[in-house]
Phi, psi and omega in degrees: 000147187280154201295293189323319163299303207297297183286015147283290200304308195307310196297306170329308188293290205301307173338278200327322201282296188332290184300330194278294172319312139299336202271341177290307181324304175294321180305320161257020155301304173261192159236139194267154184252339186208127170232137186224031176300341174043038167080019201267329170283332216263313223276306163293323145344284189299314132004259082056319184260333175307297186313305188297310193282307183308283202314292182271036195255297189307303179288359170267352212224186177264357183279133203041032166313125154268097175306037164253030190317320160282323155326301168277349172312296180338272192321297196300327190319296202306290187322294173318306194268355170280316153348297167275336173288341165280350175278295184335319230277331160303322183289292178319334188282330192282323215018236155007310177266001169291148189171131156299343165242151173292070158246179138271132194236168187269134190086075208239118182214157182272146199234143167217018179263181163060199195296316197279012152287353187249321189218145172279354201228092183245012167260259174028269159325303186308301156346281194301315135352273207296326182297344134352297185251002160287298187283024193257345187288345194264015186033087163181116164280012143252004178279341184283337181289312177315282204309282193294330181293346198251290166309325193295320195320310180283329153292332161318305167285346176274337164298329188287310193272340173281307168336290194272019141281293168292001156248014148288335196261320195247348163083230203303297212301341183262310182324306179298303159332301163292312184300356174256331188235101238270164168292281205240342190231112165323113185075344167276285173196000000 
């Protein structure tokens, strides 16, 4: 097998381990007072593997081949790894208040330091980063289409239902919040 698919596959794997491992880490730190996730972890998961299948389904084959293979391994290496430093970077900024399913936990406060003064989702962002530079690492644009059209979906509902969860749990103070700030792209959206 060619190296580069291996440490593409390896970096996917190690991710993953990452994320399950925080979301273990996190689960008996607070206690939750509320929850309004409406399947929104299950309904991205499922996204997010569509996406994982489609990319390297694909990206196995000669449709949509890009001959830059080293370039975009590179490129994608970089693209994954600024990623993540924006997922860390996120977690850390929430501490406490980080969580993996959509609730309110107790002592529950709106975070406006770090990446959430400009954007409301910079864990996300991130996310979405890194599923970028993977499928941009398998050099084919159509496994980068597979990837990102398949993941955004499932993050747009997962955005959706956490928004209109915190504005139900803090009301005007999250309204105002949005009103400062983009979802996911500074100045953008």
């Amino acid at each position: 097998m060619n190296t580069k698919v291996v440490i593409i596959i390896a970096f996917s794997f190690l991710y993953g381990f990452f994320e399950i491992f925080m979301s273990m880490r996190q689960r008996n730190k607070r206690s939750v007072i509320k929850t309004g996730d409406r399947l929104s972890i299950w309904i991205l998961t499922i996204f997010i593997a569509i996406g994982y299948y489609l990319s390297f389904s694909i990206a196995s084959t000669k449709t949509g081949r890009i001959y830059h293979w080293d370039v975009l391994f590179i490129l994608g290496a970089v693209i994954a790894i600024l990623g993540l430093i924006i997922r860390i970077n996120s977690i850390l900024t929430l501490k406490q208040q980080f969580t993996y399913t959509v609730t309110k936990i107790e002592n529950h406060e709106l975070i406006e330091t770090g990446l959430y003064k400009v954007i409301r989702h910079p864990g996300y962002l991130g996310q979405l980063i890194i599923f970028l530079g993977i499928s941009t690492s398998l050099s084919n644009w159509i496994s980068i289409l597979s990837m990102i059209i398949s993941v955004l979906i499932g993050y747009i509902y997962r955005i959706k239902t956490e928004e209109k969860f915190m504005i139900e749990q803090m009301g005007d103070k999250y309204i105002d919040y949005q009103k400062r700030t983009k979802r996911l792209i500074p100045m953008i959206y």
